[in-house]
C-alpha positions in Angstrom: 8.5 17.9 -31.0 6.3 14.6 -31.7 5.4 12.0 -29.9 7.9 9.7 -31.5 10.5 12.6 -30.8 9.5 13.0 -27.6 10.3 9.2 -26.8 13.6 9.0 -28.3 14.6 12.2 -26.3 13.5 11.0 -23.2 14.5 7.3 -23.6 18.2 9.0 -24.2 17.7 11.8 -20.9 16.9 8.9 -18.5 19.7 6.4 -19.9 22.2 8.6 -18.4 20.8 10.7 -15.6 21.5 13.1 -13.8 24.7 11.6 -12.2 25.4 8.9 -15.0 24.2 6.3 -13.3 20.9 6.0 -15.7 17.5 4.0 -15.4 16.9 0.4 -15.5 14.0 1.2 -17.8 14.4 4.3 -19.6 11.7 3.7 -22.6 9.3 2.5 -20.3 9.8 5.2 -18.0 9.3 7.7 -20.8 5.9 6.4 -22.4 4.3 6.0 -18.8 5.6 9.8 -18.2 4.7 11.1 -21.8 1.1 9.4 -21.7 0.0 10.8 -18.3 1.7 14.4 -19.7 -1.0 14.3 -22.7 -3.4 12.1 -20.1 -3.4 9.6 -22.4 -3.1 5.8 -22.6 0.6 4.1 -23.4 -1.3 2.2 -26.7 -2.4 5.5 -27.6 1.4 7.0 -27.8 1.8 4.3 -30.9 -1.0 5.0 -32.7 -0.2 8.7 -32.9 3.5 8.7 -33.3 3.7 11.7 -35.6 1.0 13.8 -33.5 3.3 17.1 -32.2 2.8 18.1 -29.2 1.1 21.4 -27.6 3.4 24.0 -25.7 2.3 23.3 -22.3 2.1 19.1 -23.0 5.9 19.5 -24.0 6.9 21.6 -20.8 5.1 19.1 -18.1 6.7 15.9 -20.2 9.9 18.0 -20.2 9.4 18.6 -16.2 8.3 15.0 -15.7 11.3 13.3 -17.4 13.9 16.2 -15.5 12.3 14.9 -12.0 12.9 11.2 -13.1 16.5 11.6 -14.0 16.9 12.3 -10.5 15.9 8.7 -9.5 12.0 10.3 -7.9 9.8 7.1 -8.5 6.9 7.2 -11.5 4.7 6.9 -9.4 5.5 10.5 -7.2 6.2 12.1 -10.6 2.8 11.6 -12.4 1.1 11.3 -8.6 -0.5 7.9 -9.1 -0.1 4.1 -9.1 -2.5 1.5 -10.3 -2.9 -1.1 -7.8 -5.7 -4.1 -7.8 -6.9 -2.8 -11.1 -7.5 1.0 -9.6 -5.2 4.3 -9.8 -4.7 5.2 -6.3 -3.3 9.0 -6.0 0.4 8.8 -3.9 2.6 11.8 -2.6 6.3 11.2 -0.7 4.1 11.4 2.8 3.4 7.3 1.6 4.5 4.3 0.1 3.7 3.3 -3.3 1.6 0.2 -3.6 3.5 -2.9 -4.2 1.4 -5.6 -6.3 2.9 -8.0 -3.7 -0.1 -6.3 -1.5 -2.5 -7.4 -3.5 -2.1 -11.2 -1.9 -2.6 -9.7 1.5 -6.1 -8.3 0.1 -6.9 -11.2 -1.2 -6.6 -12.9 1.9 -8.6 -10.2 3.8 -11.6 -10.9 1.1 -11.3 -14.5 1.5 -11.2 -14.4 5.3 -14.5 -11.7 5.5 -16.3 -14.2 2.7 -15.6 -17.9 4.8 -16.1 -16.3 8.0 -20.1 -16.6 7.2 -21.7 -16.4 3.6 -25.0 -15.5 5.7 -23.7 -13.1 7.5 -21.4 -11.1 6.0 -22.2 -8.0 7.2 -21.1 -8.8 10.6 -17.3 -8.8 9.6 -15.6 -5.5 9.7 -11.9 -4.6 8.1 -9.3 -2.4 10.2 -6.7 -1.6 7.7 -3.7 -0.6 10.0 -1.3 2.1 8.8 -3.3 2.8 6.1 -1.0 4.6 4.2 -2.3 5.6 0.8 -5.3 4.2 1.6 -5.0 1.5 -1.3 -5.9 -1.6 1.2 -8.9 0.2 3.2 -10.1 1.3 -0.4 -9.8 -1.9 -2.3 -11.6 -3.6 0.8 -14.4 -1.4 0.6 -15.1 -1.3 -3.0 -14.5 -5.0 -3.2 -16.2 -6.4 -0.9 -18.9 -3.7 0.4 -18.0 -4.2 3.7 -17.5 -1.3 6.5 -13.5 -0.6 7.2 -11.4 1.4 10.1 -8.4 2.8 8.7 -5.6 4.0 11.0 -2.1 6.0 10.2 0.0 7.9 12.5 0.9 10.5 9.9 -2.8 13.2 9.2 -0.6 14.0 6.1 -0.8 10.0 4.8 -4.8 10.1 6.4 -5.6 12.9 3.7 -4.2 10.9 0.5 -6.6 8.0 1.7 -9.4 10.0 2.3 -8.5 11.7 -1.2 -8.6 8.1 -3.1 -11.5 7.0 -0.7 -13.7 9.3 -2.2 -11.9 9.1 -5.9 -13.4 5.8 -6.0 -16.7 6.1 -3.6 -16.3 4.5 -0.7 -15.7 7.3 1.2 -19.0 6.6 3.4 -17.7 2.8 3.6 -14.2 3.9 5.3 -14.0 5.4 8.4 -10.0 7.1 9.1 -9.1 7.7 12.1 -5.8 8.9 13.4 -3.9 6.8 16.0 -1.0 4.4 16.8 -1.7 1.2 15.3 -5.0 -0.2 15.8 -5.4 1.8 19.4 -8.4 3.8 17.6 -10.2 0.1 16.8 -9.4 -0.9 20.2 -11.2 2.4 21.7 -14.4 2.0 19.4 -14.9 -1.4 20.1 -14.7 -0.6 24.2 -17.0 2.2 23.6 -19.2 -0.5 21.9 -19.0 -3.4 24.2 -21.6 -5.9 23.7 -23.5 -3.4 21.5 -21.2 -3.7 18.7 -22.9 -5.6 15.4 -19.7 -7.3 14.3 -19.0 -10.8 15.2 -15.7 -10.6 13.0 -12.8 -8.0 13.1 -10.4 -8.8 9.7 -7.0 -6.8 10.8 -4.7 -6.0 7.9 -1.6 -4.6 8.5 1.2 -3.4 6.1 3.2 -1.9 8.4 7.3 -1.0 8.1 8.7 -4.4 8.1 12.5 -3.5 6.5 15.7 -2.7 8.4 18.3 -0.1 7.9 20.8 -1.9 6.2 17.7 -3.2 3.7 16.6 0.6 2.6 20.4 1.5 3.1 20.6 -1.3 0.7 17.5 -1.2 -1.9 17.2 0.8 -5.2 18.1 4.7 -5.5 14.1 5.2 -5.6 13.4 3.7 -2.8 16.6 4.3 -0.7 16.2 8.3 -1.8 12.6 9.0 -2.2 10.1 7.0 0.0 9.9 8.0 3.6 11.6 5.9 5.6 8.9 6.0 9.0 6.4 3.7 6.7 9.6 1.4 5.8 11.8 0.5 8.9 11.6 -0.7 11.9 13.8 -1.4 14.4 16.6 -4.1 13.9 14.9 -7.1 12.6 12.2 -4.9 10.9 9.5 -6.3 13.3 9.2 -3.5 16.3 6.0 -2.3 14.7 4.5 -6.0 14.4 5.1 -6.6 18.0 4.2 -3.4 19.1 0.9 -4.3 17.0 0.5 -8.4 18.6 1.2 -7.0 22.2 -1.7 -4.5 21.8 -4.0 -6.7 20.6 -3.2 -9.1 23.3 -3.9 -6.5 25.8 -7.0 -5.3 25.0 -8.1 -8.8 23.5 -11.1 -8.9 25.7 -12.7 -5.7 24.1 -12.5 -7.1 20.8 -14.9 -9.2 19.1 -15.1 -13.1 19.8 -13.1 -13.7 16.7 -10.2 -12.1 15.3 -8.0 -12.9 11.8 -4.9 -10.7 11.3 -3.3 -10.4 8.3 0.2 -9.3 7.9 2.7 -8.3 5.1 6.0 -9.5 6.1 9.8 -9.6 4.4 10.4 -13.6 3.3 13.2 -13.5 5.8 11.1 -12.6 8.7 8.7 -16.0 8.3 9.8 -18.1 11.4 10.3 -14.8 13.6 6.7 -13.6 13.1 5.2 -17.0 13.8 7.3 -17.1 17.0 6.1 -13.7 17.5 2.4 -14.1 17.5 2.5 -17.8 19.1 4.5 -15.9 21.9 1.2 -13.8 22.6 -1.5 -16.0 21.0 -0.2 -19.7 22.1 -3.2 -21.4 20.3 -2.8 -19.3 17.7 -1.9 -21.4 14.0 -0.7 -18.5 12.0 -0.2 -19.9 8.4 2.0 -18.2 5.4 0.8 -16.9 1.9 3.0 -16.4 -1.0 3.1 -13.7 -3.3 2.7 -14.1 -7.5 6.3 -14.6 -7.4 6.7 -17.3 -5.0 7.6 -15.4 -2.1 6.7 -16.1 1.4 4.2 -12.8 2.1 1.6 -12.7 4.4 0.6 -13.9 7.3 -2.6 -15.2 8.6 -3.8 -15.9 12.5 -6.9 -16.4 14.2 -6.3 -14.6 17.7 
C-alpha cells in the first residue's frame, strides 16, 4: 500500500467508525497517524505520495487508525501532543494539553519576569497538579527558573518526570507527590526565613468541569480522558477552593508575595473571584482570555 493509498483508506475507516458515528476530521486524523507510523513529518507524506510502505509501517498505521475509530484521542494513540512549541509524551493516566494552557503560561512568565528584572532568581514556580508535566516543563525551559510540581496520581508524576528529562530540565523541576500544593507548603515551613525566594508563582490547572459538562463533551473526551483530572464537584470549583483555603491557612509560611494563576471554565469567572476575595479580601484577582476570546485564567496577588 502507498502513502497516497494509505490516506484514502484511512480517511474512509475513520469517516464511519466503529459504530457509524465517524470523525469530525478523518483526513487529518489519518496524516497525523500515518506520519508518526513512518515518524515522519505531515509535509513529508505529500512529497512522497507514491513511496509504499514497509510491513511493519503498514501494521502500526493499520493499528493506529483501528484504535482511532474507536473515538481514543490522537494524542493517546501516537503517545504525544505538541504544546508551546514542544512534543510532550501523554498516556490515559493525564490530560492532553489544551493550547488554551498556553495563556496561563504566559501569564506565569510574565508574572516571574515583572516581579524583579534584577532578581529573578528569587521567584520560584509550583505547578499544581502537574499532570503531564507540560506547565512545570515549559516554565522551566522557558524561563530557567526552579519549579515544584505536585499531582496526586505517581502514575501522572512519572509522564512528567519522563518529558522533564525529554527536554532537560529535569534538574530544574523538582516533583513531588501530594494534595495540591501541601508538598510547597511543607518545604517552605521547613525553610522558614532561610528560604532564597522572595516570590512563589502558583499555577494551577486543576479539574475545573462538572458532570453534566464531561457527561456532555465530545466522545474523546467524555470516553477516554480520566475523569479525576476533569471534574470537580458541582460547580467544577471543589478543587480550587480546596486549593484558596490551603493557601490561606498556611499563608504565613509562604513567602511575602504570592501570584496564583488559575485555569478556569468562562462560566466559572464571577464565582472564582468571589472565591478567592472570600479568603484573600484585598486580593484584586484579574481575568485573561484565551486566543479565542475566552475568559481563562485567573490572576491574584495573595
Amino acid at each position: 500500500m502507498m502513502v497516497m493509498e494509505a490516506l484514502k483508506w484511512a480517511n474512509e475507516t475513520l469517516k464511519k467508525g466503529v459504530d457509524g458515528s465517524g470523525l469530525d476530521s478523518p483526513m487529518l486524523d489519518a496524516e497525523v497517524l500515518l506520519a508518526a507510523s513512518l515518524d515522519v513529518n505531515k509535509a513529508w507524506l505529500f512529497t512522497h505520495l507514491d513511496r509504499e510502505l514497509k510491513a511493519h509501517e503498514n501494521d502500526a498505521f493499520r493499528a493506529f487508525v483501528k484504535r482511532r475509530a474507536t473515538g481514543e484521542p490522537v494524542a493517546y494513540v501516537i503517545g504525544y501532543r505538541e504544546f508551546y512549541s514542544r512534543r510532550f509524551a501523554v498516556n490515559r493516566h493525564v490530560l492532553i494539553p489544551r493550547p488554551a494552557t498556553e495563556v496561563l503560561v504566559e501569564a506565569a512568565l510574565n508574572a516571574a519576569a515583572t516581579h524583579d528584572s534584577l532578581q529573578t532568581t528569587h521567584s520560584l514556580f509550583a505547578d499544581i497538579g502537574t499532570g503531564s508535566g507540560a506547565i512545570a516543563v515549559t516554565l522551566a525551559a522557558e524561563s530557567k527558573l526552579h519549579v515544584l510540581a505536585t499531582d496526586a496520581s505517581k502514575e501522572a508524576l512519572a509522564v512528567a518526570k519522563s518529558n522533564a528529562v525529554e527536554h532537560k530540565v529535569d534538574e530544574l523541576v523538582d516533583f513531588r507527590h501530594g494534595n495540591l500544593a501541601e508538598p510547597v507548603i511543607k518545604i517552605f515551613a521547613s525553610l522558614g526565613k532561610q528560604s532564597p525566594y522572595h516570590h512563589l508563582i502558583v499555577c494551577a490547572n486543576l479539574p475545573y468541569l462538572t458532570q453534566h459538562q464531561v457527561d456532555a463533551a465530545q466522545r474523546e473526551v467524555r470516553d477516554f480522558e480520566p475523569h479525576e483530572a476533569l471534574i470537580a464537584g458541582q460547580d467544577g470549583l471543589d478543587d480550587y477552593w480546596n486549593l484558596i483555603r490551603l493557601l490561606r491557612k498556611n499563608r504565613a509560611a509562604l513567602p511575602e508575595r504570592v501570584t496564583v494563576l488559575l485555569e478556569i471554565d468562562p462560566s466559572q469567572n464571577a464565582r472564582i473571584i468571589e472565591l478567592i476575595k472570600h479568603d484573600f479580601p484585598h486580593a484584586e484577582p484579574t481575568i485573561t482570555k484565551d486566543l479565542e476570546g475566552h475568559d481563562r485564567v485567573v490572576t491574584a496577588e495573595i
